[in-house]
MDTraj code that builds the backbone (N, CA, C; nanometers):
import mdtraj as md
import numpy as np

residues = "UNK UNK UNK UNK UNK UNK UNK UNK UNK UNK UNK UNK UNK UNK UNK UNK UNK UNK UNK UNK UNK UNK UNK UNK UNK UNK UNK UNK UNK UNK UNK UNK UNK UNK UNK UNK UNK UNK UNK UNK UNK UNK UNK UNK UNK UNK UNK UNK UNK UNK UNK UNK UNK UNK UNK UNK UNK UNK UNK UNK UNK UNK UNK UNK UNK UNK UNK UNK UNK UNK UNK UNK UNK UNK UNK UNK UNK UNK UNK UNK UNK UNK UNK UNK UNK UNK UNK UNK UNK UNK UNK UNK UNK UNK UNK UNK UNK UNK UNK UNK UNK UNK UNK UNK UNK UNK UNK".split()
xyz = np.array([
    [-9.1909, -13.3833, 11.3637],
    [-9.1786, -13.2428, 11.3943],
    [-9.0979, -13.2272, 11.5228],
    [-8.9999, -13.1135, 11.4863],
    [-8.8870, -13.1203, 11.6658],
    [-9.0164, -12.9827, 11.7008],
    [-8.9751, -12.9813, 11.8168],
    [-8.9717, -12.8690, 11.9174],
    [-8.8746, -12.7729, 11.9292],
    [-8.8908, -12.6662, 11.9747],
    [-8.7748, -12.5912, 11.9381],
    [-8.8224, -12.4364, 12.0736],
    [-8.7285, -12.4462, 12.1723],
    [-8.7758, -12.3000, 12.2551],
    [-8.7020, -12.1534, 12.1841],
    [-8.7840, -12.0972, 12.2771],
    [-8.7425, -11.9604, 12.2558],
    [-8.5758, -11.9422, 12.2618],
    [-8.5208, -11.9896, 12.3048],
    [-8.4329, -11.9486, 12.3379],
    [-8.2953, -12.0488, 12.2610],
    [-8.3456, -12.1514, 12.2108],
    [-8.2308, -12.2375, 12.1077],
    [-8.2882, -12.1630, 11.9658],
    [-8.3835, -12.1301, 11.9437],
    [-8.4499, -12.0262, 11.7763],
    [-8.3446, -11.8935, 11.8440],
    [-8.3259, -11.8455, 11.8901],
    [-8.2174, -11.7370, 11.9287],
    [-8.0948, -11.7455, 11.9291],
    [-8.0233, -11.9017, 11.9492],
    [-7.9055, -11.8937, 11.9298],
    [-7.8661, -11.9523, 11.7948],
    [-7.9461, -12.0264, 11.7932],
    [-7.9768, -12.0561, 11.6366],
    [-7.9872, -11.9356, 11.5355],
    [-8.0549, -11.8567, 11.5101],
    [-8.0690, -11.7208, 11.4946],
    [-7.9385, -11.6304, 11.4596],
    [-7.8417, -11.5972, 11.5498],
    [-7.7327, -11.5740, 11.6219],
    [-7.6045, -11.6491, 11.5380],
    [-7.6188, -11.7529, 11.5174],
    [-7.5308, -11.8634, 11.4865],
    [-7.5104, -11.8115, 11.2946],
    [-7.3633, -11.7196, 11.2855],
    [-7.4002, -11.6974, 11.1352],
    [-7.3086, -11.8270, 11.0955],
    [-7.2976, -11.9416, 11.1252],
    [-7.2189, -12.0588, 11.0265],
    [-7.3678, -12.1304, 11.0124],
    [-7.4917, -12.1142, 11.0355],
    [-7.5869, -12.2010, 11.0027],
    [-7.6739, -12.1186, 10.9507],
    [-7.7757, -12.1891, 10.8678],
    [-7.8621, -12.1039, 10.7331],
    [-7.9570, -12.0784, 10.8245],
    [-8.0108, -11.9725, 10.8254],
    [-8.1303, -11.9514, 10.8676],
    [-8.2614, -11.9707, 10.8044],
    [-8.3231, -12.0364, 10.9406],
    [-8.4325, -12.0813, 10.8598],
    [-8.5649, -11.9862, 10.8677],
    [-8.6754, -12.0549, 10.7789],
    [-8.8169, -11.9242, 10.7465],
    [-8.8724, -11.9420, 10.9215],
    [-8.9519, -11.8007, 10.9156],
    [-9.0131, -11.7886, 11.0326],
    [-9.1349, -11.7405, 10.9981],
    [-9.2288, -11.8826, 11.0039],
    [-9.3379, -11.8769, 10.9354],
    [-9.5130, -11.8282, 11.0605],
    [-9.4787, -11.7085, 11.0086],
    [-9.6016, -11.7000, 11.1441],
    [-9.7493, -11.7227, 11.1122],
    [-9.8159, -11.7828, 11.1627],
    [-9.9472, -11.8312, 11.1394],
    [-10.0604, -11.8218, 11.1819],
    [-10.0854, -11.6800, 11.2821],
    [-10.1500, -11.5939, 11.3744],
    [-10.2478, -11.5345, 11.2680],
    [-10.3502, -11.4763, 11.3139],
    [-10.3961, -11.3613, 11.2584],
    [-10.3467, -11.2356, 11.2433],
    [-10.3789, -11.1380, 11.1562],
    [-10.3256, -11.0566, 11.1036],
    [-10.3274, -10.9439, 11.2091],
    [-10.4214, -10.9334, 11.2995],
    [-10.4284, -10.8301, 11.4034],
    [-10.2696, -10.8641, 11.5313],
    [-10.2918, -11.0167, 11.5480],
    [-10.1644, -11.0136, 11.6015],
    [-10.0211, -11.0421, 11.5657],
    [-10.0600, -11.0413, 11.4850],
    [-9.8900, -11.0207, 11.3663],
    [-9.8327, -10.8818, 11.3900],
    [-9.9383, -10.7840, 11.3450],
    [-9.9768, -10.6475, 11.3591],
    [-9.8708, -10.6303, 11.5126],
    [-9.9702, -10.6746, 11.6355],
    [-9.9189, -10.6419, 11.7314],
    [-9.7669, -10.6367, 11.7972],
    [-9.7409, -10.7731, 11.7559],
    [-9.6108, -10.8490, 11.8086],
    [-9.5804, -10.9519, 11.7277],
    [-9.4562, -10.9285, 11.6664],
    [-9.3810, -11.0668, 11.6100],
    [-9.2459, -11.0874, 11.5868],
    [-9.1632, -11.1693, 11.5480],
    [-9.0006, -11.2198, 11.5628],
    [-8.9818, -11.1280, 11.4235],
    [-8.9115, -11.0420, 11.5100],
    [-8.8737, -10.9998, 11.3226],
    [-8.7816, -11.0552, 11.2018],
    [-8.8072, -11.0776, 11.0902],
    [-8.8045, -11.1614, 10.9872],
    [-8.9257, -11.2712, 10.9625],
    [-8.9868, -11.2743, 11.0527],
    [-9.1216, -11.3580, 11.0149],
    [-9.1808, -11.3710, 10.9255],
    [-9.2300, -11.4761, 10.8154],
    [-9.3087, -11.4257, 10.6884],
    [-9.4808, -11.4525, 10.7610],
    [-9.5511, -11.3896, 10.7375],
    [-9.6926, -11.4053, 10.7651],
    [-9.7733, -11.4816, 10.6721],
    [-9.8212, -11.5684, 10.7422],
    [-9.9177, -11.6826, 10.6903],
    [-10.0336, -11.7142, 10.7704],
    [-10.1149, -11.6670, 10.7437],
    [-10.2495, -11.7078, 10.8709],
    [-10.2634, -11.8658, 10.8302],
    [-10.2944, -11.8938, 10.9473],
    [-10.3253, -12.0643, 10.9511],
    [-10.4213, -12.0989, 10.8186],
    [-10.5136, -12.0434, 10.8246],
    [-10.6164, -12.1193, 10.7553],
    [-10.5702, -12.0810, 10.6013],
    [-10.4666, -12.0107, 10.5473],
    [-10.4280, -11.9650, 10.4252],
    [-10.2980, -12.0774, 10.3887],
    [-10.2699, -12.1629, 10.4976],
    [-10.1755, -12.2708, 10.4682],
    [-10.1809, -12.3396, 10.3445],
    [-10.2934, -12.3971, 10.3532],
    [-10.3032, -12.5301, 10.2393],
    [-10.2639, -12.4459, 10.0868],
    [-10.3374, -12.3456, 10.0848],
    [-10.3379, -12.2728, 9.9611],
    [-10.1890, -12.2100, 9.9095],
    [-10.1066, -12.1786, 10.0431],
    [-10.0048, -12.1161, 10.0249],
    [-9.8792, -12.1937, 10.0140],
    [-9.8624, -12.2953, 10.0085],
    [-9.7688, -12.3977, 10.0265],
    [-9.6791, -12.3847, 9.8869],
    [-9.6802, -12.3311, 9.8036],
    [-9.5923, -12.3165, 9.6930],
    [-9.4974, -12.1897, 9.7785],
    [-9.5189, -12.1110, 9.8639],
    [-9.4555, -12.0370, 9.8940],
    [-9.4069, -12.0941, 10.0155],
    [-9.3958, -12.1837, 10.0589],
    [-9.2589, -12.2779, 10.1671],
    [-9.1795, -12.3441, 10.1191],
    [-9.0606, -12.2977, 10.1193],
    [-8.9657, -12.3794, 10.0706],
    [-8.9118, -12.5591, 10.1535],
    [-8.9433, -12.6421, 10.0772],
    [-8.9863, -12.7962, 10.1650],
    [-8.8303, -12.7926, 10.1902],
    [-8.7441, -12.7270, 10.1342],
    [-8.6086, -12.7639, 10.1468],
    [-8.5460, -12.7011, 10.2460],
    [-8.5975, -12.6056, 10.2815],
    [-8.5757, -12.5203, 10.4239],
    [-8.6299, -12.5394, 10.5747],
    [-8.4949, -12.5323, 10.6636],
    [-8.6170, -12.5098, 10.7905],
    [-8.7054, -12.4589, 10.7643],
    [-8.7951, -12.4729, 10.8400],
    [-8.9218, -12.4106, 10.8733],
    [-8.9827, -12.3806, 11.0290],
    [-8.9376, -12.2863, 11.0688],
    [-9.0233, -12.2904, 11.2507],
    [-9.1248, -12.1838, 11.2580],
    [-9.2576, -12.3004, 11.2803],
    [-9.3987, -12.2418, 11.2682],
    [-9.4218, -12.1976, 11.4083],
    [-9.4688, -12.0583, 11.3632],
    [-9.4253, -11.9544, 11.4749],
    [-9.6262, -11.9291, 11.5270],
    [-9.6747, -11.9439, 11.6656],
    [-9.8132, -11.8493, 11.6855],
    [-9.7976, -11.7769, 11.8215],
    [-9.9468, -11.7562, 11.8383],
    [-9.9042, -11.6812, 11.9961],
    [-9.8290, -11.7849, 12.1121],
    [-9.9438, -11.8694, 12.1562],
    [-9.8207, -11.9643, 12.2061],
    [-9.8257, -12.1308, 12.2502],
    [-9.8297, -12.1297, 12.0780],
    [-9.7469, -12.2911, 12.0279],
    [-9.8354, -12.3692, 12.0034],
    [-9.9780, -12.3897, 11.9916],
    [-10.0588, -12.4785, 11.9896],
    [-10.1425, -12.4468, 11.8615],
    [-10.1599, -12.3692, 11.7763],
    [-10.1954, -12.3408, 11.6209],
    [-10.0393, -12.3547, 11.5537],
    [-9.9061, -12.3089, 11.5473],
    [-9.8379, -12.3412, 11.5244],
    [-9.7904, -12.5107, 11.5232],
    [-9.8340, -12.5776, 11.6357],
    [-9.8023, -12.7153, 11.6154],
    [-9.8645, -12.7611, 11.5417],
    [-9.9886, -12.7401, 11.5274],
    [-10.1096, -12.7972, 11.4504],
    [-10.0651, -12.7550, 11.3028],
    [-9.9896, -12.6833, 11.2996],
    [-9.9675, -12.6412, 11.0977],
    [-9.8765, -12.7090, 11.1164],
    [-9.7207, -12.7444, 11.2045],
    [-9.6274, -12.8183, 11.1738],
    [-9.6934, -12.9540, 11.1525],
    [-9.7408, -12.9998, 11.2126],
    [-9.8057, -13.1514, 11.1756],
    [-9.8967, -13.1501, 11.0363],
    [-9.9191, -13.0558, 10.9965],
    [-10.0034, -13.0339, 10.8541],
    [-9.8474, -13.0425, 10.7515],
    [-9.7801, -12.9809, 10.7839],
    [-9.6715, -12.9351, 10.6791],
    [-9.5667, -13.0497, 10.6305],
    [-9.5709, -13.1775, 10.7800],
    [-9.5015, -13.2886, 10.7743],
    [-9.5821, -13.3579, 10.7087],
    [-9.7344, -13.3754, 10.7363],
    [-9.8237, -13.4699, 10.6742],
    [-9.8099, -13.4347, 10.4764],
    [-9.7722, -13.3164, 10.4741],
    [-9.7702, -13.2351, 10.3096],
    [-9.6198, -13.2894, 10.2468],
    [-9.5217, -13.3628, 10.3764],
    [-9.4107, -13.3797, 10.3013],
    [-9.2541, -13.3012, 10.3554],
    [-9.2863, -13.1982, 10.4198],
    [-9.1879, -13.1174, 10.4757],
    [-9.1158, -13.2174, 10.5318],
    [-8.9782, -13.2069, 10.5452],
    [-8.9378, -13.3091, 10.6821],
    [-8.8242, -13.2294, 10.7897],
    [-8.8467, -13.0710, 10.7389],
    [-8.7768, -12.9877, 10.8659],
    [-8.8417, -12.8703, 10.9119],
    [-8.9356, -12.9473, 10.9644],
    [-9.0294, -12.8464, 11.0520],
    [-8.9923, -12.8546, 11.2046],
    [-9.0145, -12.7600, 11.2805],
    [-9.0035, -12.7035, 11.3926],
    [-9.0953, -12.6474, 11.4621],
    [-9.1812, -12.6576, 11.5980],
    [-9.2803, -12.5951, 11.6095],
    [-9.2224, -12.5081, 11.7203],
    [-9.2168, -12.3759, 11.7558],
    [-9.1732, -12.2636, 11.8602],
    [-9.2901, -12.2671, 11.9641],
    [-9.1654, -12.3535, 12.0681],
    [-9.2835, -12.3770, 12.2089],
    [-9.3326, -12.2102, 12.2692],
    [-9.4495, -12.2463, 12.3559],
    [-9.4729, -12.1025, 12.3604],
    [-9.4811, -11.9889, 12.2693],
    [-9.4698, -12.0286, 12.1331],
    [-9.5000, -11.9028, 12.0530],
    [-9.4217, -11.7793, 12.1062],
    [-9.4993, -11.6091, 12.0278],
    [-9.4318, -11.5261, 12.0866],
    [-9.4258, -11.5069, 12.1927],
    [-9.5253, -11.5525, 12.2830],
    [-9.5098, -11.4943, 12.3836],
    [-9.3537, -11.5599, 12.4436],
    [-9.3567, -11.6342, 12.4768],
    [-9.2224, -11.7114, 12.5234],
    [-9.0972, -11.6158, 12.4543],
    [-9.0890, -11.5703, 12.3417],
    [-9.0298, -11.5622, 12.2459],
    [-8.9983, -11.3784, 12.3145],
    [-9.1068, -11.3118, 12.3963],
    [-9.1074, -11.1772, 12.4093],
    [-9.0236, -11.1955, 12.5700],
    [-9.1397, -11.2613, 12.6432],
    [-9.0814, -11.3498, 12.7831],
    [-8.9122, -11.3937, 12.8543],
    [-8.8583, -11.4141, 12.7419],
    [-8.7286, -11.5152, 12.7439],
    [-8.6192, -11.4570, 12.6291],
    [-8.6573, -11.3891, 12.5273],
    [-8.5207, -11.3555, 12.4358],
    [-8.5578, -11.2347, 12.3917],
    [-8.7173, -11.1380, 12.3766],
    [-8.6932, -11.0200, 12.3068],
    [-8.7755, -10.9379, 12.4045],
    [-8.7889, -10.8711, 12.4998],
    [-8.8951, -10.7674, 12.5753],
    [-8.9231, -10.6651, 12.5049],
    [-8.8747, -10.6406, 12.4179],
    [-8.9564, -10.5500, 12.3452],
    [-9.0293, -10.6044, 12.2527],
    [-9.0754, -10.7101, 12.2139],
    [-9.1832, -10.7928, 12.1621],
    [-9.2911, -10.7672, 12.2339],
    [-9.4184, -10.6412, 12.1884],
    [-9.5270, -10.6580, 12.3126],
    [-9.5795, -10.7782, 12.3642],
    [-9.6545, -10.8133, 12.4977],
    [-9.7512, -10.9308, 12.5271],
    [-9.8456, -10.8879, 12.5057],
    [-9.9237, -10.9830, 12.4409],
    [-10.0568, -10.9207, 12.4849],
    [-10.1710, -11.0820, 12.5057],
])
top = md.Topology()
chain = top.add_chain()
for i, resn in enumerate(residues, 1):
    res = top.add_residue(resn, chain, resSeq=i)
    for name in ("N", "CA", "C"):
        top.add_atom(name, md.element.get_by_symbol(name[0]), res)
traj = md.Trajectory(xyz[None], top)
C-alpha cells in the first residue's frame, strides 16, 4: 500500500493525461454527510468485506477517512483481498480541507 498526501491526490486529481482514480470513503455516514472530497464513493468501513464487487481491483483506489488511520486499515484489507493499487490519504479529510480544499468543513 503507497501513501499518498493531500496534496499529490490534488495534483494527481488535476492531471487530465492520468485516469482518475475511485475515492473510496470509509467514514461513517454522519461524516460523509459533513465533509468530503467531492467525487468520493461512500463505503463505511465495516460494509467493506461485503461490498468488494463494487471496487474495481483494476483501478486506483485511495481509501479516503477522517484522518488516515481507518482508511489505512481498509487499504491493508483491500491488498490482503488482492488489490495491488491501493493508496491510503495521509491525514484523511482533514488534511485534505487543511492543505488543498477550505471549504471542506473540519470538524
Amino acid at each position: 500500500m503507497k501513501q499518498i498526501s493531500a496534496s499529490e491526490l490534488a495534483a494527481w486529481l488535476a492531471d487530465a493525461s492520468r485516469a482518475k482514480p475511485l475515492l473510496l470513503d470509509v467514514r461513517e455516514a454522519w461524516e460523509y454527510e459533513k465533509a468530503r472530497i467531492a467525487g468520493a464513493q461512500f463505503v463505511p468501513m465495516r460494509e467493506i468485506p461485503g461490498r468488494l464487487g463494487e471496487i474495481d481491483p483494476g483501478k486506483d483506489v485511495i481509501a479516503i477517512c477522517h484522518h488516515g488511520g481507518r482508511s489505512q486499515q481498509v487499504a491493508m484489507f483491500l491488498e490482503k483481498a488482492g488489490y495491488t493499487k491501493v493508496h491510503n490519504l495521509v491525514g484523511g479529510v482533514d488534511a485534505w480541507s487543511r492543505t488543498v480544499d477550505p471549504t471542506v468543513p473540519l470538524y
